[in-house]
C-alpha positions in Angstrom: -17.8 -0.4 -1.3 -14.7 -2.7 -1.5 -12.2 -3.5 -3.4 -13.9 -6.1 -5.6 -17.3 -4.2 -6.0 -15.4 -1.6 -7.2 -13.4 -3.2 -10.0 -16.7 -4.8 -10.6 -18.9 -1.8 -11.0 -15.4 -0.4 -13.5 -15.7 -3.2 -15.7 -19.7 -2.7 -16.2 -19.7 0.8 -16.1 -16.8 0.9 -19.4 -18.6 -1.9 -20.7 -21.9 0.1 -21.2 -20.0 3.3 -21.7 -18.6 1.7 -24.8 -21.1 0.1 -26.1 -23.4 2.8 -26.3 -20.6 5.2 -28.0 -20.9 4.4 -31.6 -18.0 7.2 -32.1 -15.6 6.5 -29.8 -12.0 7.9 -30.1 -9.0 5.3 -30.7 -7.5 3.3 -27.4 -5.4 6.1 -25.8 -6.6 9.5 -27.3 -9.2 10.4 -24.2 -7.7 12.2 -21.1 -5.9 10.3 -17.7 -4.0 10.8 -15.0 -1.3 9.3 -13.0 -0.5 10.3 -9.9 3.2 9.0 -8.7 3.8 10.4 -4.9 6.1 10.0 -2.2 4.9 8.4 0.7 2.4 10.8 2.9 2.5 13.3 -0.1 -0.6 13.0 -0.8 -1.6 11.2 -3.5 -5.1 9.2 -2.6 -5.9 13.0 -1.6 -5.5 14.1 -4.4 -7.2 11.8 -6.5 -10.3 12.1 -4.8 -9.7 15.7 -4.9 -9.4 16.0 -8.3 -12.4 13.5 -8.9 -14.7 16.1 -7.1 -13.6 19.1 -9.1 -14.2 17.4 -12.6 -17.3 15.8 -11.4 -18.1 19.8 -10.6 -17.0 21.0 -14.0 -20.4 22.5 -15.7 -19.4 20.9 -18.8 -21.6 18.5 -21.5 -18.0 17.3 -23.1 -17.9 13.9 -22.8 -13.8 13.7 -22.4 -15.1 15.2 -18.5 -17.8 13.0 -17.7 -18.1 9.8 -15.6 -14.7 9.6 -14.7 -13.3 7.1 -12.4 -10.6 6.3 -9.2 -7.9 3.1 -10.2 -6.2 2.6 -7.0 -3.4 0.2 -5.3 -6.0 -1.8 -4.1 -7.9 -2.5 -7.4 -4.5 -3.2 -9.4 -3.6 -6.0 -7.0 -7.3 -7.4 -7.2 -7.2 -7.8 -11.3 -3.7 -8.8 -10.9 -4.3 -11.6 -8.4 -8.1 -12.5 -9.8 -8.3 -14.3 -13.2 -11.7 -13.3 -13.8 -11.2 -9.6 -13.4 -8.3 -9.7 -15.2 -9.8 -11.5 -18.3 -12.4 -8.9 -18.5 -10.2 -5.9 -17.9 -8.9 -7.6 -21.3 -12.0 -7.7 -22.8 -12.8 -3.9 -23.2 -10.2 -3.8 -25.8 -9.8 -5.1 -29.0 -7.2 -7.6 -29.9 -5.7 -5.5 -32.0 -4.9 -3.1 -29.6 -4.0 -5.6 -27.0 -1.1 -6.7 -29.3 0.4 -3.2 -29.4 0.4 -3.0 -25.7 2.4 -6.3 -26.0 4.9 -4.8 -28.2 5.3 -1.4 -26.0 5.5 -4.1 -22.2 8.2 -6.2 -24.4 10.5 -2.6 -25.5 10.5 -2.1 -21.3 11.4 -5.4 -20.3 13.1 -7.1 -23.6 14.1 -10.7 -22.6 14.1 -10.4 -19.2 10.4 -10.1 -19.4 9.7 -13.6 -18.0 12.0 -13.1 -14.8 9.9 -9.9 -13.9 6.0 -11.6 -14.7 3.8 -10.1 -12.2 5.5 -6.3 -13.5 4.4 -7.3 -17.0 0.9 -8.1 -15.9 1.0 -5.2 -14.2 2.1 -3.0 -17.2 -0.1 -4.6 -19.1 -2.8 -3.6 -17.5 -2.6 0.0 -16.3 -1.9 0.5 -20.3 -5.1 -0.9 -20.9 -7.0 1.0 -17.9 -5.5 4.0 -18.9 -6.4 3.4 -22.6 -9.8 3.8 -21.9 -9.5 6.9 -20.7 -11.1 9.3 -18.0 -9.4 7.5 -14.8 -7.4 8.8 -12.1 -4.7 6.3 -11.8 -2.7 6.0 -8.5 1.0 4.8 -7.7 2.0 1.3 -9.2 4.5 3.0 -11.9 1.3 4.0 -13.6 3.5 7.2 -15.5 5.5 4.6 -17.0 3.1 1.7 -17.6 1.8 4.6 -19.9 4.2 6.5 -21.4 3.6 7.7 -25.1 -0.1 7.2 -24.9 -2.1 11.1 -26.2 -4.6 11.2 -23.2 -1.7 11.1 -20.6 -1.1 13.5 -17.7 1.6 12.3 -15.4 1.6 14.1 -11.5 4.0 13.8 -9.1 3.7 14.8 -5.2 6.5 15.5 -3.0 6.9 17.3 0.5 9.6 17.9 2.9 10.2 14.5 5.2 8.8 16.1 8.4 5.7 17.2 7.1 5.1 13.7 5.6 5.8 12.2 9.2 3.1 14.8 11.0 0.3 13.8 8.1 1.4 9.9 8.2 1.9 9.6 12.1 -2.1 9.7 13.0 -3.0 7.4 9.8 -0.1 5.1 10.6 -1.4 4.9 14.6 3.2 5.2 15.0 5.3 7.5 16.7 7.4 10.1 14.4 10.7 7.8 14.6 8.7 4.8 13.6 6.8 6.3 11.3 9.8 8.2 9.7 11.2 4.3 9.3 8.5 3.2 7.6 7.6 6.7 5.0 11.9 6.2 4.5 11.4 2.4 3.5 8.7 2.9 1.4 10.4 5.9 -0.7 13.0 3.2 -0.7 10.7 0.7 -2.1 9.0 2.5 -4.6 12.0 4.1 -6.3 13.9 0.7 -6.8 11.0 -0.9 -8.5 11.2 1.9 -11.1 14.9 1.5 -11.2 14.8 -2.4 -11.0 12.2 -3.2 -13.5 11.7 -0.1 -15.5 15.3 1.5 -15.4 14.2 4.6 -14.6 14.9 7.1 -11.6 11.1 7.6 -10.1 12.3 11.5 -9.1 13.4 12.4 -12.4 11.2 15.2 -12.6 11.6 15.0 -16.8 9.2 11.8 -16.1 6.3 14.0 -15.2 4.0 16.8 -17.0 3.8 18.5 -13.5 5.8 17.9 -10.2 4.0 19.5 -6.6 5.0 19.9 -3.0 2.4 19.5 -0.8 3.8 21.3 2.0 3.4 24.8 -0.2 0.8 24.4 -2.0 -2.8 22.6 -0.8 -4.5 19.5 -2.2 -7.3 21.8 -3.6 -4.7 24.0 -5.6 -3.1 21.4 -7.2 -6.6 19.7 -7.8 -7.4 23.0 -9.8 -4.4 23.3 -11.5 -4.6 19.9 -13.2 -8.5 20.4 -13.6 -7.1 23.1 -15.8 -4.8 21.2 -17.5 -7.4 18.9 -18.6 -9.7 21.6 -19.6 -6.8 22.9 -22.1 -6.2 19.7 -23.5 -10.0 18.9 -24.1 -10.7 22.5 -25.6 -12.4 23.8 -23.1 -11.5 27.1 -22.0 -12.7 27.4 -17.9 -13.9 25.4 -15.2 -17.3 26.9 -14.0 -18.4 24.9 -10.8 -21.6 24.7 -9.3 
């Protein structure tokens, strides 16, 4: 399925999630994740990872059900498509849309209309992440959502040479020219959050939980912030089947 299809299927899927919850909880009390890695951490891992375990969580509470990926891919889809990103819009209220407003303006103040396509996208990871029970990855989605109940805000990070040996094969590059390009995109990454969010991406005090994936496995982490979400939903195990 690409990109399209799946920001497609999002949309209809929330769309008849919500309209067939008479009781739903207010925007940004359900359960998300954000996922903020360093380049060949392994953060898409993860997130599929994770997706598996909860989807194997023996569990009839609806905070753990029919949970969803929100990738790179997807954000740059809404964010360059008009239609997708009218009815991303549409699954919230107004009302609620005008408090996300208020939060994007207290990031960027008045220089909000030199830094557009970072409002858009802050904008709308608040409003993905409002509706709760998605896994988002990268884009500055920890700060994009910072404040709202649901949140749980991971970050990956591993020593540079085992980030080369897992990138190298994906990246079809030798170790120096993949080492060049992980280096660049660390570079990348941490002076968009210090450009346009004025924040230090490493700051570990940004995060709920900070892993190296060098010492400990995709799985483990997977199953610590299953259990995480099992705390902060009431429930007191994960039983998989």
């Amino acid at each position: 399925m690409d990109s399209n299809a799946r920001v497609e299927k999002f949309i209809s899927d929330t769309k008849s999630g919500l309209a067939g919850n008479k009781k739903r909880l207010p925007p940004g009390t359900l359960p998300f994740v954000t996922i903020t890695s360093q380049s060949g951490a392994g953060g898409n891992l993860l997130a599929k990872q994770l997706l598996e375990h909860i989807e194997q969580c023996n569990s009839d509470n609806p905070a753990l059900q029919e949970w969803r990926i929100f990738d790179k891919s997807m954000c740059q889809l809404v964010l360059t498509r008009e239609h997708l990103a009218t009815s991303m819009n549409d699954l919230l209220d107004e009302n609620y849309h005008s408090q996300i407003a208020e939060f994007v303006m207290g990031i960027f103040g008045d220089q909000g209309m030199q830094n557009v396509a970072y409002v858009r996208l802050s904008r709308f990871l608040r409003t993905v992440a409002s509706l709760g029970k998605v896994i988002i990855i990268g884009h500055g989605g920890a700060m994009s959502t910072h404040g709202l109940a649901g949140g749980n805000h991971l970050r990956l990070v591993a020593p540079l040479p085992a980030r080369v040996a897992r990138m190298a094969p994906v990246l079809n590059l030798d170790e120096a020219q993949t080492l060049r390009e992980i280096q660049q995109r660390d570079r990348d990454r941490r002076q968009l959050w210090k450009t346009h969010y004025h924040i230090d991406s490493a700051d570990p005090e940004n995060y709920d939980l900070v892993c190296n994936t060098e010492r400990l496995s995709i799985d483990t982490i997977a199953d610590i912030q299953l259990s995480l979400l099992l705390e902060q939903v009431g429930e007191k195990q994960a039983v998989t089947g």
